[in-house]
DSSP file (Angstrom, degrees, kcal/mol; ACC not computed):
  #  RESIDUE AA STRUCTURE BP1 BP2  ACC     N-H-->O    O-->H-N    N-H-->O    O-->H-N    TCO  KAPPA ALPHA  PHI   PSI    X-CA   Y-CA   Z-CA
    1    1 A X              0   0    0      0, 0.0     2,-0.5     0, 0.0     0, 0.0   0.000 360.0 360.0 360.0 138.5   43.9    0.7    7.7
    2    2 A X        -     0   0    0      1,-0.1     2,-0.9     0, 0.0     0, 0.0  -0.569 360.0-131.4 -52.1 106.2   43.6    4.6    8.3
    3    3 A X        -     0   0    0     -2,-0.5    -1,-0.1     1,-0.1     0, 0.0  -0.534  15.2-141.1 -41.2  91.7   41.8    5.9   11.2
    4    4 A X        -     0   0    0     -2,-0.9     2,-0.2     1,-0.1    -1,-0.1   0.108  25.1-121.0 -50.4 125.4   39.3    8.7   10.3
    5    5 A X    >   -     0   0    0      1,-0.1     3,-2.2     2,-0.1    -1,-0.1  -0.492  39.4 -90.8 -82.0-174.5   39.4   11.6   13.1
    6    6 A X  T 3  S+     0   0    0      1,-0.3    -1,-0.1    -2,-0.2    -2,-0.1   0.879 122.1  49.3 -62.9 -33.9   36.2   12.1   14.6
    7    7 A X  T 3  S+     0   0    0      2,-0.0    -1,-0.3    -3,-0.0     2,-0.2   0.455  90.6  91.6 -89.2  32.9   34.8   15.1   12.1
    8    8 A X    <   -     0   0    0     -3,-2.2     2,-0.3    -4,-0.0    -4,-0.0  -0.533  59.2-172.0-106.7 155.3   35.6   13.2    8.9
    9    9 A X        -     0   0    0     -2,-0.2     2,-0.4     2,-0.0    -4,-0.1  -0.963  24.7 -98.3-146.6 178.3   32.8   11.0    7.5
   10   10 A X    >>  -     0   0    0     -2,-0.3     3,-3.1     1,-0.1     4,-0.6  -0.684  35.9-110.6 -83.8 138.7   32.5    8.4    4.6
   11   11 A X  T 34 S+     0   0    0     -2,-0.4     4,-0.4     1,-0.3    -1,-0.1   0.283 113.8  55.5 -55.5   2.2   31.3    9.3    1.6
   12   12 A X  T 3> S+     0   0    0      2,-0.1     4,-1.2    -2,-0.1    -1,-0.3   0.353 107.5  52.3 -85.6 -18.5   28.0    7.3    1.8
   13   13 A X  T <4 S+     0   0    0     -3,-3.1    -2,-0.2     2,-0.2    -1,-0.0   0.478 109.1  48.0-104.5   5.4   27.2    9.1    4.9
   14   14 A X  T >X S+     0   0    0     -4,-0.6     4,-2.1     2,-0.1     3,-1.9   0.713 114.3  48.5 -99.6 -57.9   27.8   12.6    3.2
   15   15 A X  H >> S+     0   0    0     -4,-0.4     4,-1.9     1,-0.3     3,-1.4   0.939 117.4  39.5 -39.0 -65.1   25.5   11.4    0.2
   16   16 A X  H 3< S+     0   0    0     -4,-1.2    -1,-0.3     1,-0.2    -2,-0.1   0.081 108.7  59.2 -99.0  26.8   22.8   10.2    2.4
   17   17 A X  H <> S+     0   0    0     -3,-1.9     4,-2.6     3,-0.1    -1,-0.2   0.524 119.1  47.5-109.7 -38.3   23.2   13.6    5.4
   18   18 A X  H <X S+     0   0    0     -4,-2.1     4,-2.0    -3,-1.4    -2,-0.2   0.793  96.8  55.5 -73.8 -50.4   22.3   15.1    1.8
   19   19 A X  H  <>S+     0   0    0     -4,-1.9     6,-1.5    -5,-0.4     5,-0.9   0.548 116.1  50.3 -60.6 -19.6   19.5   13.2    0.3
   20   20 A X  H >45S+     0   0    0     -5,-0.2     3,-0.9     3,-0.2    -2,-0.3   0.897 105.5  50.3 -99.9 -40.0   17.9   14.4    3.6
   21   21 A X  H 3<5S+     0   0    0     -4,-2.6    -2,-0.2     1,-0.2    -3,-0.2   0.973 114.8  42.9  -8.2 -85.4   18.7   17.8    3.6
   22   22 A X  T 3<5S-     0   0    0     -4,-2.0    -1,-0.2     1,-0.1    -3,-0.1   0.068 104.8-126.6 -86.9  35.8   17.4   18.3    0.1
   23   23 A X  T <>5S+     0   0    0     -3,-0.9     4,-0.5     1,-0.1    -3,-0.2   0.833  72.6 128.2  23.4  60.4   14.6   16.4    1.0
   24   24 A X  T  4< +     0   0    0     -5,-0.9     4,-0.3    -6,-0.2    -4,-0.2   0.396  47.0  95.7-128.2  23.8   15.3   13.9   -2.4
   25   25 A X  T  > S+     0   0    0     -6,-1.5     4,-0.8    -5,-0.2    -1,-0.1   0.745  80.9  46.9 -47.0 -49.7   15.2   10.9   -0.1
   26   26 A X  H >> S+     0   0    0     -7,-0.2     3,-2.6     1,-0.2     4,-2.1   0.991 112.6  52.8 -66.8 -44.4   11.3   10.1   -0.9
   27   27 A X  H 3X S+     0   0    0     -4,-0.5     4,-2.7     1,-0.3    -1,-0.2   0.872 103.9  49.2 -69.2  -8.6   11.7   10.5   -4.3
   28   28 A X  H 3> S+     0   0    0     -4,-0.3     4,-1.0     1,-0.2    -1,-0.3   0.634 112.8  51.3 -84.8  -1.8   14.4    8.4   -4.8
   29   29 A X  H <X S+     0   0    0     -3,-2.6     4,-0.7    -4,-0.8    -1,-0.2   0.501 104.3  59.4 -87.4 -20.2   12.4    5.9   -2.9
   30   30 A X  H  X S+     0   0    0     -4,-2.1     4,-2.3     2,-0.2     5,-0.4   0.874 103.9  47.9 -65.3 -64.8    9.6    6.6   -5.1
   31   31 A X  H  X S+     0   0    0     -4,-2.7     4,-4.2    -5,-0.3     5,-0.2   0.916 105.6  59.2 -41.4 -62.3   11.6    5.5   -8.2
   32   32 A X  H  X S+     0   0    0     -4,-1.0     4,-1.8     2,-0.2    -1,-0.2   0.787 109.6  43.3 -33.9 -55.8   12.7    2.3   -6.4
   33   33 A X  H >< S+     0   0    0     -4,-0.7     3,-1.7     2,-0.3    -2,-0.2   0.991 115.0  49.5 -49.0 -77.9    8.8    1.0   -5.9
   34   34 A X  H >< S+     0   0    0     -4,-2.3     3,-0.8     1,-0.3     4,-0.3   0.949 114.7  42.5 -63.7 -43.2    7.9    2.0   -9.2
   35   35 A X  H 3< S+     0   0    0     -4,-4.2     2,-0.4    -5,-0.4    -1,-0.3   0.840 122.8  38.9 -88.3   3.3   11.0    0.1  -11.0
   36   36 A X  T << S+     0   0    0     -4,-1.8    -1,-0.3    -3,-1.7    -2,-0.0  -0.776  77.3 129.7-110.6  92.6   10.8   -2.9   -9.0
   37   37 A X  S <>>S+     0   0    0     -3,-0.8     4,-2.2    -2,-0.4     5,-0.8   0.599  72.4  47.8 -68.0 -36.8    7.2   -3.1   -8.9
   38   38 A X  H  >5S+     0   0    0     -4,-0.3     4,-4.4     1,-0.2     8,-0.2   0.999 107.8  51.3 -78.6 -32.8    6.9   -6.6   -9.8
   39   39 A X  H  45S+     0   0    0      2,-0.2    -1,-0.2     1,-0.2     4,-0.1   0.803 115.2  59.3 -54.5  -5.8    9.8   -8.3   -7.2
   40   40 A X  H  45S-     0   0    0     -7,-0.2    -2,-0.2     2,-0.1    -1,-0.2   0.948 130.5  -3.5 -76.0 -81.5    7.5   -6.1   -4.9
   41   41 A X  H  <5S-     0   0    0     -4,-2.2     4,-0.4     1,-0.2     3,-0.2   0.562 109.7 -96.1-101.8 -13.6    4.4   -7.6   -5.5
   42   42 A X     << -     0   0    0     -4,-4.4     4,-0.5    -5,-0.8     5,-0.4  -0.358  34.1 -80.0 124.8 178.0    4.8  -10.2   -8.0
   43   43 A X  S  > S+     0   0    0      3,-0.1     4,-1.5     2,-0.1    -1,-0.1   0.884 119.2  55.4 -78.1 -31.9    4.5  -10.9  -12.0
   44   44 A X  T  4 S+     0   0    0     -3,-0.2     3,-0.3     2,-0.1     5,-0.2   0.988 116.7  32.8 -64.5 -64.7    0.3  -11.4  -11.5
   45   45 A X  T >> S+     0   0    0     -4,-0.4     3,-8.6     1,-0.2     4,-4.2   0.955 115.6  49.1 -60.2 -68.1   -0.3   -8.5  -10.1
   46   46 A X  T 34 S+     0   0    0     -4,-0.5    -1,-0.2     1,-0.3    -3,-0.1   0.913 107.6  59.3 -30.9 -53.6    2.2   -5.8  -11.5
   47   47 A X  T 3< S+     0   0    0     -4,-1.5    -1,-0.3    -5,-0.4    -2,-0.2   0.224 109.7  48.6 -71.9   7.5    1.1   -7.1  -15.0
   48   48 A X  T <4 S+     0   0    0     -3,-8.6     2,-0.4    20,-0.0    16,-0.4   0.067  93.7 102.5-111.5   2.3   -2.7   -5.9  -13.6
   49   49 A X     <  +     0   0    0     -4,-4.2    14,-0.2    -5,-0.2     3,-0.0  -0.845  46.5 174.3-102.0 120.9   -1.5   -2.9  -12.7
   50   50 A X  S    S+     0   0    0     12,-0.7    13,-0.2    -2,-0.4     2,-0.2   0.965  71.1  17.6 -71.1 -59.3   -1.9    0.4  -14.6
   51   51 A X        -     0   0    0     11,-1.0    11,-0.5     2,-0.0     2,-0.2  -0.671  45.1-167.4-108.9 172.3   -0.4    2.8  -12.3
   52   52 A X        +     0   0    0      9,-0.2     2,-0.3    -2,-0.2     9,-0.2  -0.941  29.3 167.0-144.8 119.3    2.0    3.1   -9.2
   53   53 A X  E     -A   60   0A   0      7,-0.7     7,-2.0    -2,-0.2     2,-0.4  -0.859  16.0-171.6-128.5 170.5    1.6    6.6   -7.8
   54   54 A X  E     +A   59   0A   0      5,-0.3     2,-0.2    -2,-0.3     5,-0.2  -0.837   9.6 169.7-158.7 125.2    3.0    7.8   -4.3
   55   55 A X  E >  S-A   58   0A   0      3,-1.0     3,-1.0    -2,-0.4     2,-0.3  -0.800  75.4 -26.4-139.9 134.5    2.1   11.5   -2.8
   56   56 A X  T 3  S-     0   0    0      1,-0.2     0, 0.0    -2,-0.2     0, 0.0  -0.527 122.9 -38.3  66.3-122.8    3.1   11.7    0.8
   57   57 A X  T 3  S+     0   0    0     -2,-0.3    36,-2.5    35,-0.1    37,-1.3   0.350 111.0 110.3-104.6   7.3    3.2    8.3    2.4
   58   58 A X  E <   -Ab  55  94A   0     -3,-1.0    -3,-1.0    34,-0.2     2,-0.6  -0.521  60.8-143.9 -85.5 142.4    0.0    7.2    0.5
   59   59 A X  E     -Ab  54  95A   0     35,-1.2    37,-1.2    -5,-0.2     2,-0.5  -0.993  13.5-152.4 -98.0 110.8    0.6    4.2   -2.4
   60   60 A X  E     +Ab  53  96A   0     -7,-2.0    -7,-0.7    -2,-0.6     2,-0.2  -0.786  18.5 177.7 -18.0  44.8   -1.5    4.6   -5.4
   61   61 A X  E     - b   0  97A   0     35,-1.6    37,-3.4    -2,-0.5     2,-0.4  -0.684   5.8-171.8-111.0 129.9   -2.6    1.6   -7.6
   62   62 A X        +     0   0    0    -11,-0.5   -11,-1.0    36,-0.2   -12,-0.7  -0.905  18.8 171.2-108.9 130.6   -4.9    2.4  -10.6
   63   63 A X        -     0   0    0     -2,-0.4   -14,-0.2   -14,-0.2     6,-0.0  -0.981  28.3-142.6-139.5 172.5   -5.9   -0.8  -11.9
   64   64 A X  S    S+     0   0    0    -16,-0.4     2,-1.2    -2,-0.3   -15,-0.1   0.810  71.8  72.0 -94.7  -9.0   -8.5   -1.6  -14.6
   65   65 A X    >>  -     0   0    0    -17,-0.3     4,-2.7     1,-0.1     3,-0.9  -0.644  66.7-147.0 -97.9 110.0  -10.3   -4.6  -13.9
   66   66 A X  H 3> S+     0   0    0     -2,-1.2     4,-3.0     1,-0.2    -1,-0.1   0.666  94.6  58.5 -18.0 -41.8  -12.6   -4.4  -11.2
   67   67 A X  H 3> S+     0   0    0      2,-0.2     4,-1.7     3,-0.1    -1,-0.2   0.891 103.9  55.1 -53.2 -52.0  -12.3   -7.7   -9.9
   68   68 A X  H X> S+     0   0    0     -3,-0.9     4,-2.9     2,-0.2     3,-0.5   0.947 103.9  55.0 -56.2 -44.4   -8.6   -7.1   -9.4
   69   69 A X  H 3X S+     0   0    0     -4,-2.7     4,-3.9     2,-0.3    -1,-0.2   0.999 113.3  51.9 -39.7 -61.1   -9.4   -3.5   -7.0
   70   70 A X  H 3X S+     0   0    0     -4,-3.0     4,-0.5    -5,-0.3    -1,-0.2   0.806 104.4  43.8 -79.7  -2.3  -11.3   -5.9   -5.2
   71   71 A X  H X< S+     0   0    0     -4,-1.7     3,-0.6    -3,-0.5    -2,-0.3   0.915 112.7  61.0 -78.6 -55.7   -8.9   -8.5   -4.6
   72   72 A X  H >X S+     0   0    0     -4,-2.9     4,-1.1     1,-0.3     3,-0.6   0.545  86.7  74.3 -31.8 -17.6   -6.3   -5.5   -3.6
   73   73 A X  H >< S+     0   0    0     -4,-3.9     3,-0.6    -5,-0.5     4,-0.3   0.950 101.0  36.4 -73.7 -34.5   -8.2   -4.5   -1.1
   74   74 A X  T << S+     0   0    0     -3,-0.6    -1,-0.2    -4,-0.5    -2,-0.2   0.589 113.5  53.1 -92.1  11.0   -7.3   -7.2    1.1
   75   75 A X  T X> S+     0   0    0     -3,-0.6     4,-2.6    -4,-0.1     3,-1.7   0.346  81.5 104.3-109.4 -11.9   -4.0   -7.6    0.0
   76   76 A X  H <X S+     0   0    0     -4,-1.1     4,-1.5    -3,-0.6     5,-0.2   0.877  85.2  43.1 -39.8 -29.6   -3.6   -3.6    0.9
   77   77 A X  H 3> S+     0   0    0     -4,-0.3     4,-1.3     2,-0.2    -1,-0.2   0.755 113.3  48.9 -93.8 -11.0   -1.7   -4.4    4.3
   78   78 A X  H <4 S+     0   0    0     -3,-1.7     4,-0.2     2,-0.2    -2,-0.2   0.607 108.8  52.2 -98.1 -16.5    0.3   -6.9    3.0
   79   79 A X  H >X S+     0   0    0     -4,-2.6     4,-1.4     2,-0.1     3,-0.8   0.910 110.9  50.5 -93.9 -28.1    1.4   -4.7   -0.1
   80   80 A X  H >X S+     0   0    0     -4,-1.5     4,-3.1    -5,-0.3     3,-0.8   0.962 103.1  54.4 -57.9 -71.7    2.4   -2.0    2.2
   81   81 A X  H 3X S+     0   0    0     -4,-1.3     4,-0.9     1,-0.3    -1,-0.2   0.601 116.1  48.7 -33.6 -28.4    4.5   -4.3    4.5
   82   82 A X  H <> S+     0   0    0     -3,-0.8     4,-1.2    -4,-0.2    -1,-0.3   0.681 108.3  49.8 -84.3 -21.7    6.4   -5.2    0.8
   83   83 A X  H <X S+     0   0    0     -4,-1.4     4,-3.3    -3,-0.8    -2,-0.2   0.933 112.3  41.0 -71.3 -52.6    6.7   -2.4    0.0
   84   84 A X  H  X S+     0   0    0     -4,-3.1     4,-2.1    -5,-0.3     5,-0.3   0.903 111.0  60.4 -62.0 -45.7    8.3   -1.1    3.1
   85   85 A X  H  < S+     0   0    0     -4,-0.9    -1,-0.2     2,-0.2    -2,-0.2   0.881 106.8  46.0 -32.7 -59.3   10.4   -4.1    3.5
   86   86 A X  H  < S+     0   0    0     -4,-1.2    -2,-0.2     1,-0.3    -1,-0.2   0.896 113.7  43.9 -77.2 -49.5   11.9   -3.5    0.4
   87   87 A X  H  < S-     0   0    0     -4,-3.3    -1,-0.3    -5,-0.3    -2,-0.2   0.841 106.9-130.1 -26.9 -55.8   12.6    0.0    0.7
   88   88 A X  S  < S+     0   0    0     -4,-2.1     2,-0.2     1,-0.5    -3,-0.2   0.133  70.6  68.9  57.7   9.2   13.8   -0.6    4.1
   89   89 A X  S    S-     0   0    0     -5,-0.3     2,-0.8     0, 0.0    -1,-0.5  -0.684  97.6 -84.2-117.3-158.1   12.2    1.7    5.9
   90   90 A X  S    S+     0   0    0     -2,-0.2     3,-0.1     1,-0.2    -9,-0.1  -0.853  76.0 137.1 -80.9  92.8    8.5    2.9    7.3
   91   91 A X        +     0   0    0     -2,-0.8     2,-0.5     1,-0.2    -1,-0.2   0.745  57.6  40.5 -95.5 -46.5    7.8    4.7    3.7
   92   92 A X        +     0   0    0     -3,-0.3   -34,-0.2   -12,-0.2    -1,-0.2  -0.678  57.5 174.5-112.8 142.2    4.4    4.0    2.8
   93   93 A X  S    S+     0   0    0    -36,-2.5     2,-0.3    -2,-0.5    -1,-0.2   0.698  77.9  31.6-112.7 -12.7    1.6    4.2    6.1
   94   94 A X  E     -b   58   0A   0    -37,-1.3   -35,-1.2   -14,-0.1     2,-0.3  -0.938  68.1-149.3-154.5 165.9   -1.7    3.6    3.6
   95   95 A X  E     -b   59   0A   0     -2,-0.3     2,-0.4   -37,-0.2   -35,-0.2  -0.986  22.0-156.3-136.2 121.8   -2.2    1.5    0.0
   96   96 A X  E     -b   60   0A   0    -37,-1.2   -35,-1.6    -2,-0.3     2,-0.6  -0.918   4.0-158.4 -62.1 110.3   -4.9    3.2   -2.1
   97   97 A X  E      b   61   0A   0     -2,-0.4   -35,-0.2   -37,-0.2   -37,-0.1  -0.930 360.0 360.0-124.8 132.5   -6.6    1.3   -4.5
   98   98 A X              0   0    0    -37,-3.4   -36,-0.2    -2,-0.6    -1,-0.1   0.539 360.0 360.0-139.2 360.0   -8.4    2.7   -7.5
């Protein structure tokens, strides 16, 4: 196997030097959430959920039935902690629910 010298880098670490640069990290983390919503949080929920919005670090969820809002509020720390998990990093710091 080759040795790289020391100013060489791999081409995943040039992509992702880049995605920070041109600050298109969140949104591509945004996209991830929204197209796995449901392995996030699961087939009940997702399939009550109207929207998935993200601005900043704040999570969105519009849903319509009342009942459900209030049953997400107490799951708010625990969808954050999936979310983030999944991601792999600290993305989202607050869960919105409306």
């Amino acid at each position: 196997m080759k040795k790289r010298k020391a100013n060489q880098e791999t081409l995943g670490e040039v992509i992702d030097r880049l995605l920070n640069v041109y600050k298109l990290r969140s949104g591509l983390n945004e996209q991830e959430i929204i197209n796995n919503w449901e392995k996030i949080v699961g087939p009940v929920i997702a399939s009550r959920t109207d929207q998935v919005k993200i601005r900043g670090k704040v999570l969105y969820i519009k849903v319509g039935s009342a009942a459900m809002r209030h049953e997400l509020h107490f799951q708010k720390s625990g969808i954050k902690d999936n979310v983030n998990e999944f991601i792999g990093v600290d993305f989202i710091t607050e869960v919105e629910i409306r």
